[in-house]
N, C-alpha and C positions, 0 to 999 in steps of 0.2 A: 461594402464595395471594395473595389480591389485597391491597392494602393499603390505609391509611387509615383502618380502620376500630380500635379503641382496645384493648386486653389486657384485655375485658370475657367475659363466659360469651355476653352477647347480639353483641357485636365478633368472634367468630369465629363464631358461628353466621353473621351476615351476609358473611363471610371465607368459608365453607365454601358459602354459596347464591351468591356469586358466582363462585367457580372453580368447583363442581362441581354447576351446579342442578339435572343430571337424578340425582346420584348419592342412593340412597336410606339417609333420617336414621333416620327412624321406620317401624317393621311392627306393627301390630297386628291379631288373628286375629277373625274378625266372623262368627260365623254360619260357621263350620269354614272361616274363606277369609281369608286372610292380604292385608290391605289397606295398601298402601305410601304412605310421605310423604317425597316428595323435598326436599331441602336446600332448595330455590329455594318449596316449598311450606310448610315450616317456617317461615322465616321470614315466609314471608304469612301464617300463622296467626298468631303471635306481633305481628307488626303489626295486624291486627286487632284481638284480645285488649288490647293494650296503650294504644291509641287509646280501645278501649272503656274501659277504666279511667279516662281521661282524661275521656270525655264524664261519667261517675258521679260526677266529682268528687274521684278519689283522687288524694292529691299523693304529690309526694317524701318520703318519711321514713314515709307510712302503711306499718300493718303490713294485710298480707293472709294469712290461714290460707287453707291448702288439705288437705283428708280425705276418701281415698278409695283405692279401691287403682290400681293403676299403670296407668295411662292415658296417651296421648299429651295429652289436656286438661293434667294436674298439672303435663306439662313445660312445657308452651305457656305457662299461667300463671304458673310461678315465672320463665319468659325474660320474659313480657309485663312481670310487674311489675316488673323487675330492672331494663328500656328505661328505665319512668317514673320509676326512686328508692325506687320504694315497696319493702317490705324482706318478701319472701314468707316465710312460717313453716307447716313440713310437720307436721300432728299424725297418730298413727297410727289407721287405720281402725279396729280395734278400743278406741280409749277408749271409756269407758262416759262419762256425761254429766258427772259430779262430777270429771274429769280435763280435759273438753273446756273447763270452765267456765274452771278453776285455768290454762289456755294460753291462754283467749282475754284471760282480763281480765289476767295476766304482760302480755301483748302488745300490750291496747288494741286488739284487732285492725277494721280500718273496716270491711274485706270478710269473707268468706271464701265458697271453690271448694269445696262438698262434690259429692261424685261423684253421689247416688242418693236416693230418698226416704227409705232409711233411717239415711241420713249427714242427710239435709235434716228430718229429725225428732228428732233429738238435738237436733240445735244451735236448733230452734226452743223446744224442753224450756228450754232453757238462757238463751237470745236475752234476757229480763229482764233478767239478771243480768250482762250485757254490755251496756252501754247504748250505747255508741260504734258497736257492729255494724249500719251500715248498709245493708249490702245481703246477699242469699245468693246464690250463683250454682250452678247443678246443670250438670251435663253426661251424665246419663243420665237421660233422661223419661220411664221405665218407672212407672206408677203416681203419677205428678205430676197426672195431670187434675183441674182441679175445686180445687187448691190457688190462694188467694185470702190471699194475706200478702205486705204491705206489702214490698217491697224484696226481693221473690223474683221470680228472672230467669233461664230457661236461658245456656248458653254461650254459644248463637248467636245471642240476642239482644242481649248484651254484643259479641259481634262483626260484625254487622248496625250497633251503633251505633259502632263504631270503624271502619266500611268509611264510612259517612255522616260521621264528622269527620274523615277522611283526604281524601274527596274534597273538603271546603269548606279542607282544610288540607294540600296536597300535600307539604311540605317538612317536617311536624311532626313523624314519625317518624327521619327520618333525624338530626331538630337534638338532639332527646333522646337517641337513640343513640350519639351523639359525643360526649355532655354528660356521662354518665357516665365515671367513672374507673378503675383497677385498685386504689384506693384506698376506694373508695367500700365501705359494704357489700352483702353480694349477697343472706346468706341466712340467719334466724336461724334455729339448729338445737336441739333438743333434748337436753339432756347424756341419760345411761342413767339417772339418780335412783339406783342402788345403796344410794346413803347417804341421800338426801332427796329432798326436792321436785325434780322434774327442773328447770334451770336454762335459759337462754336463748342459747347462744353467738352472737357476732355474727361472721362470718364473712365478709370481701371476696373480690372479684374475684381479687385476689392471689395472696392465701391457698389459694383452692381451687385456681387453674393452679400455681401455685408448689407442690403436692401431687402434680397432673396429670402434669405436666413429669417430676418425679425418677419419678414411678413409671414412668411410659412410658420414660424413659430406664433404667430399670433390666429393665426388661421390654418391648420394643415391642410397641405396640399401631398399626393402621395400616388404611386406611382397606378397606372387601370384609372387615376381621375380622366376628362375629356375637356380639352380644350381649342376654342374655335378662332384663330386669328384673322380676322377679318376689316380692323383699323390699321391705319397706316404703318408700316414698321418702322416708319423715320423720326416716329410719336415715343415717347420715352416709355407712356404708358402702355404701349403695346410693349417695347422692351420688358420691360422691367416681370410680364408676368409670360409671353412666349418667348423669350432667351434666356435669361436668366432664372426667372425662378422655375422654368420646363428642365432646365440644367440641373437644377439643385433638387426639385422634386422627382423628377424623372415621368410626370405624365406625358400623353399621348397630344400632340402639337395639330388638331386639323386645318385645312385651306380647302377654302369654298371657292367651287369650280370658278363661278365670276360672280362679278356684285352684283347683278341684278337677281341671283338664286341666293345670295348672303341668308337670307331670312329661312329658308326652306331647306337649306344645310343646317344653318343650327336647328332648325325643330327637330332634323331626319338624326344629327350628333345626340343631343340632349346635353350641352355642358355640364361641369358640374358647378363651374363658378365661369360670371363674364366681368369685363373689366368693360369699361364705357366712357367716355365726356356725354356731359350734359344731355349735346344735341340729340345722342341718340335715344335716351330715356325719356327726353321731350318729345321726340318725335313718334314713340311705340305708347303714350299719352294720346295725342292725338290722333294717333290710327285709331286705336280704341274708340275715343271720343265720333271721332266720323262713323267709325263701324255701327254705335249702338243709334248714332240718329238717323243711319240709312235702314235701320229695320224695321219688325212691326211695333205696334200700338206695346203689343204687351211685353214683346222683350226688352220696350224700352224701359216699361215700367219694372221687369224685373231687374234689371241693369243697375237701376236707379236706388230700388231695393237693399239689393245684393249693398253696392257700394255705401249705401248709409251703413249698413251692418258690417263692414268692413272697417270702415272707418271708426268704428265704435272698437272695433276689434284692437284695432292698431293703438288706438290711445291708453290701452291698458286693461285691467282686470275688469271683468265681467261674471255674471253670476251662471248660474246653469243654464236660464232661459236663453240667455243673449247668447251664450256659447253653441247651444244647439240650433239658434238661428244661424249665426256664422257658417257653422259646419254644410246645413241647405245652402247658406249663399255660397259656400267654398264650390260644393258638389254641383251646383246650376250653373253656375255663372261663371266662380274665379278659374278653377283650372282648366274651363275648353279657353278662358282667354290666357291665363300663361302657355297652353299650349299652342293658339297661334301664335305666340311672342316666340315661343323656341324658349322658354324658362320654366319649362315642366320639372327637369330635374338639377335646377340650380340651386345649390347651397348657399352659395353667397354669392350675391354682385355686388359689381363694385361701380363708383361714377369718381372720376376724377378730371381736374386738367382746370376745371373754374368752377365755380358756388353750383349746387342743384337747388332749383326753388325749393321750398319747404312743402308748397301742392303736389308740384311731382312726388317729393317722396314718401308722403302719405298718400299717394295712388297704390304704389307701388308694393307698400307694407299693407295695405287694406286687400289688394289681393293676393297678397299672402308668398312677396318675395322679400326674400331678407337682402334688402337693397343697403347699402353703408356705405357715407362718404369716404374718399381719400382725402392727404391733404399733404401736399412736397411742388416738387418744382423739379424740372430736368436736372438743375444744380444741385439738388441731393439721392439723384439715381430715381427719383421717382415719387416716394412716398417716403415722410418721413413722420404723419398721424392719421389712424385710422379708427373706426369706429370699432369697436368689439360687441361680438353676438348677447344678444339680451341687453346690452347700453347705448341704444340708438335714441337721440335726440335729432328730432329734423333740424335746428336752426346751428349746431356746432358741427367740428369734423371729427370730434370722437378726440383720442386721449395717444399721446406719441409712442413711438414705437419704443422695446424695452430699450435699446442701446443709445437712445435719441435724447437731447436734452432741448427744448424748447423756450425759450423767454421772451418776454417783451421789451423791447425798449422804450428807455422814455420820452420817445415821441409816438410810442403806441405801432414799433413796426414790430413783425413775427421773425426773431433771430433763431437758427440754428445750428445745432452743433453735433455731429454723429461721425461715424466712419465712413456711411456712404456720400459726404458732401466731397464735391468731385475737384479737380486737379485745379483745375483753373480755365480758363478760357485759349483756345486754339490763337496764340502767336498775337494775345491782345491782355499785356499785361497789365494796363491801366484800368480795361472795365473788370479783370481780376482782383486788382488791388481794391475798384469799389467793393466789390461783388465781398470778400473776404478779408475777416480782421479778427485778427487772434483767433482763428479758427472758425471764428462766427461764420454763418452765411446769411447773410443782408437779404431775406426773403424780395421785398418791395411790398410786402402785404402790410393792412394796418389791421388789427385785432386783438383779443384779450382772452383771459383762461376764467373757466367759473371756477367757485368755488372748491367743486370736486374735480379739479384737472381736464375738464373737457374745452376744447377749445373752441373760439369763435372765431371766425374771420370775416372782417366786416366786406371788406374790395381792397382794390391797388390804394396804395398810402398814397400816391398821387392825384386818385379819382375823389377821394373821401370829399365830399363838400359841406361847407358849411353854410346853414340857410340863414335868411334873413333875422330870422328870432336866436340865432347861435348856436341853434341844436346841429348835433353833425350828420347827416347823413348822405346814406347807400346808394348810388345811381344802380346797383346791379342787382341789387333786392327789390327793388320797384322794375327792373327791365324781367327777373326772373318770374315776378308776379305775371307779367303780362304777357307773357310767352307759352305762361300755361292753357293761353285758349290756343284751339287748335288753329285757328285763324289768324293768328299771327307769328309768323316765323322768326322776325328779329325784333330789337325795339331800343332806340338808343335814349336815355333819361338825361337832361341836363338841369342846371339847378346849383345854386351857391355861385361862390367866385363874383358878388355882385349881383348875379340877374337877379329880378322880384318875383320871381316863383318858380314851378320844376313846371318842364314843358317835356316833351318825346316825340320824335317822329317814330313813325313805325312800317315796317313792310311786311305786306301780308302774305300769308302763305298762298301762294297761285295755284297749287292741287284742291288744299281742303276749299279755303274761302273757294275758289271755282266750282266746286264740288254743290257748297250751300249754294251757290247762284243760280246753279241747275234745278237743283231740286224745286227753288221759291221761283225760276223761271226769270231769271235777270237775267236778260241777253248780254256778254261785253264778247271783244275782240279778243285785248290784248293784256298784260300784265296791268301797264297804263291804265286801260280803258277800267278795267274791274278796279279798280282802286281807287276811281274819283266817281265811285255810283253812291249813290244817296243812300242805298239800301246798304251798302259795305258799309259807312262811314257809321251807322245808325248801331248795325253789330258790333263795332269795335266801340262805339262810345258805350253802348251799353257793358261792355266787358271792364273799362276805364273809370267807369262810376261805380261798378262793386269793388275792386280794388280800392278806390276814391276811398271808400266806406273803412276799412281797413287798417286807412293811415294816416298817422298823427295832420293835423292841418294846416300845418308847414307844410309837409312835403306830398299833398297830394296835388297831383295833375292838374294843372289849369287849362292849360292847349295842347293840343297835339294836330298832326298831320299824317297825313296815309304819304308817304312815300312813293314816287313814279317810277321805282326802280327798283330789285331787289340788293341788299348787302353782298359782296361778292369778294373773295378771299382774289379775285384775280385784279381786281381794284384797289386791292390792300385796305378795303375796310375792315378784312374781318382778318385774320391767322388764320394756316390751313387748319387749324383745327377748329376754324369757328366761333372763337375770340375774339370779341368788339378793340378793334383798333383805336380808340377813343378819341385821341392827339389827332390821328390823320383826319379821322370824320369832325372834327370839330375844325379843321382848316379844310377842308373839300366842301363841307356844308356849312359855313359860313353864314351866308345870306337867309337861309331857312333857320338858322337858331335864330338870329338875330331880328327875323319874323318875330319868330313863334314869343318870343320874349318882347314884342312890342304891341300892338294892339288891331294890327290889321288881320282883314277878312282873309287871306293870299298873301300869294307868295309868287313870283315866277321867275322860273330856274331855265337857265338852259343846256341840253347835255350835247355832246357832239357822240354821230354814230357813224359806225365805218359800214361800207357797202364791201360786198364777195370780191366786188375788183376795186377794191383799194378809193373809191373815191367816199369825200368825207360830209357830213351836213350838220351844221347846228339847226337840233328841234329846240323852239318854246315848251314848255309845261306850267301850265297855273295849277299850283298846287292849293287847295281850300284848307282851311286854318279852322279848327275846329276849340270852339271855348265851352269848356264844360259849365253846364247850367249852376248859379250860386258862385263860380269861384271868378267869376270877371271883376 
């Protein structure tokens, strides 16, 4: 690669448009037509972009928000601003406004890049209460006409006037580009909030290739690979492997037209490797699962088949018989279903962001994708242990990266210590000073190393409970059990801290479970309504007594309840990324733990719901209290 240019995110972008300017950075699909952005084009957009920021008046150290889904704009801005110093901050498309608020005024933000009128109407809801927010920039002018607000500006107007003070200033881009360091910071990121207010990491140039590097060195990634960005870019883990390591390896970055085509882009792409959380390798689980019990007699039985044979496959060596039955079930069965997964030509996946059951990931290896945990935290760039090819255990996250040193402390929390653990937290120096000590970083996870280096991680050192007989256990091992039926989408486990046994409520999944109600001909209405049917309760108890079977007798389920509501990231039960809020739902749900841990039939709750014009109602719900047969 060419040199000169500095160990910055925007330094090898300009590396990568000078060796390689016809080779293609960015694909995004336009009207069913896949529209390409070469190296040598990328970085002329980013020059642009970046100039533009200059003429608007944003300096070194402004913070710029960007909110929208995945676009080649969101990368162009967070490289433009990176050129000038200014410190880009990714919030996720779906905040509601009372979140948008709580990130822009953390951040002081000068600018922000929302995607679309309806990204450009939050933030104008909000724009008061931010007073520093000087300008908005949109980059999709669907429904913009006619909008007349002070310091609102398309994309290409911002880059119109960055083409106009590159011409009166030929040499200004490149002087900025050099000006920044590997030191500097690059990008402040959004922690998960599980426990609180989500926080602000500040993250350098370093940091994030210093992440790049070990992973690619433990995995190679190289330049003709394909990859699909399709999770949020304000998620670390989309960072970490479409910014960063697209930088360092040089592959081909795509954007799926919209998300409801996500799935049908990647099949038509072929990645070569996906990065994922949990939900979504639970949820291409339960497609599956619905797929083969909506079909015939016999394909269910080959289904059935295949996946015994798979599962044989994935636990280890076999002889020549078993191997030539796998190869039949590979050819029948597994790869038309990785091909409607869009994982036909995946080398590796990846799941990170919180535990994958151990059932999911023996689906996954049984048809035959080489699926491998991650395991880090936004506060170390991302990933700081991962599993290695041919050393996959489903119950650990595999073995740390080379440059990474990992330990436990003596109260059993996961400490680490590498180049990519990040600056500190944005303008909050006390949860820094927790966060980091002597260079450690204070995970918050409890966990332990086997014998041979592979790590385990149990849950949050705050979650870990201990049961009435003293043994310690998992709320999120028993929630990961239960989520691998298709019919339930969430599942919250309480247990220790006192109660006399583990209890769960659960919310079901309203597609599948509706889907089974159809088929067995159970009329419901509403979300509600299916969820207090006798026929539901009967499905999910049966799914709760083979797990039952599975776990020690402490800690198996005595009651549980069906949930009148689903878990909802706008409620702050969940993180945008679909991490159980624990704290909050154990003070919102109150009255239902405190059920479920005493000895009644019910429960009733009352929820308040708003109507289109604003008027308000408290409904009743009686929720039914279900006691597993033997554990009363």
């Amino acid at each position: 690669m060419a040199t000169g240019m500095p160990d910055t995110l925007p330094g090898l972008l300009a590396r990568r448009a000078a060796d390689d300017p016809g080779g293609v950075a960015l694909r995004e699909k336009e009207f069913g037509i896949w529209q390409e952005t070469t190296w040598s084009g990328f970085l002329g957009r980013v020059r642009s972009f970046a100039l533009g920021l200059v003429e608007l008046g944003v300096e070194k150290g402004d913070r710029i928000a960007i909110i929208g889904d995945n676009r080649p704009e969101w990368v162009i801005a967070e490289l433009g601003a990176q050129v000038i110093g200014a410190l880009p901050l990714g919030l996720y498309q779906d905040s509601i406004p009372g979140e948008l608020t709580r990130m822009l005024e953390a951040a002081d933000a000068r600018l922000i890049v929302a995607e679309d009128q309806e990204q450009v109407d939050k933030v104008l809801e909000v724009r008061g209460r931010v007073p520093g927010l000087a300008h908005i920039v949109y980059y999709d002018p669907r429904g913009m006409y006619g909008y007349e607000v002070p310091g609102l500006m398309s994309f290409e107007e911002v880059d119109a006037l960055g083409d106009a003070f590159g011409n009166r200033y030929p040499d200004e881009f490149d002087r900025r580009l050099v000006a920044i360091g590997p030191e500097d910071t690059a990008l402040l990121c959004t922690t998960s909030g599980t426990t609180s207010v989500p926080k602000l990491a500040m993250l350098s140039h370093a940091n994030l290739l210093a992440m790049a590097e070990q992973l690619v060195e433990v995995d190679p990634m190289e330049p003709g690979d394909e990859f699909v960005s399709f999770l949020p870019l304000a998620w670390i883990g989309e960072q970490m492997v479409g910014v960063a390591s697209a930088m360092l390896a040089g592959f081909t970055v795509n954007f799926p037209e919209e998300t409801a085509t996500v799935r049908a882009d990647i099949r038509e792409i072929g990645p070569a490797f996906m990065m994922s959380p949990p939900r979504i390798w639970e949820n291409m689980v339960s497609d599956v699962q619905v797929m083969a019990e909506d079909t015939t007699r016999l394909k269910r039985w080959m289904y059935r088949w295949a996946m015994t044979e798979g599962m044989k496959a994935a636990g280890g060596r076999a002889g020549l018989p078993a191997r030539l039955r796998h190869r039949l079930a590979d050819w029948t069965v597994f790869q038309p279903i990785r091909d409607q997964l869009g994982l036909s030509r995946v080398r590796r996946a990846y799941t990170g962001g919180a535990a994958l059951g151990p059932d999911v990931f023996r689906f996954f290896h049984a048809i035959g994708v080489n699926l491998k945990q991650l395991y880090g935290q936004t506060e170390v760039s991302g990933i700081s242990v991962v599993h290695r090819d041919g050393d996959i255990r489903f119950h650990t996250v595999g073995r740390p990266f080379p440059e990474t040193e990992i330990r436990i402390s003596e109260e059993g929390e996961i400490l680490c210590r590498s180049p990519a653990v990040f600056q500190g937290y944005f303008r909050n120096p006390e949860a820094t000073a927790e966060a980091l000590e002597d260079g450690w970083l204070h995970s918050g996870d409890a966990g332990y190393f086997e014998d041979d280096g592979h790590l385990v991680v149990i849950d949050r050192l705050a979650d870990v409970m201990k049961l009435p007989d003293g043994t310690n256990f998992s709320p999120q091992f028993v929630e990961n059990k239960l989520k691998f039926s298709p019919h339930v989408r969430e599942a919250v486990v309480f247990g220790g801290g006192g109660a006399p046994f583990v209890t769960t409520m659960i919310a079901i999944d309203l597609e599948n479970a509706g889907q089974w109600a159809e088929r067995h001909r159970i009329p419901y209405t509403t979300f509600t309504d299916l969820a207090r049917r006798e026929e539901v309760y009967a499905l999910v108890r049966d799914h709760v007594g083979t797990i039952n079977r599975d776990l020690p007798a402490a800690a198996r389920i005595r009651r549980f309840l069906l949930l009148h509501k689903e878990l909802h990231a706008d409620d702050a039960e969940l993180t945008r990324t679909r991490k159980v809020r624990r704290r909050h739902i154990a003070d919102r749900f109150g009255d239902i733990i405190a059920a479920l841990q005493g000895d009644g039939d019910s429960v009733t709750v009352s929820t308040e719901i708003t109507y289109q014009d604003g008027r308000t109602a408290e409904v009743a719900h009686e929720l039914r209290i279900e006691t597993m047969d033997g554990e009363r």
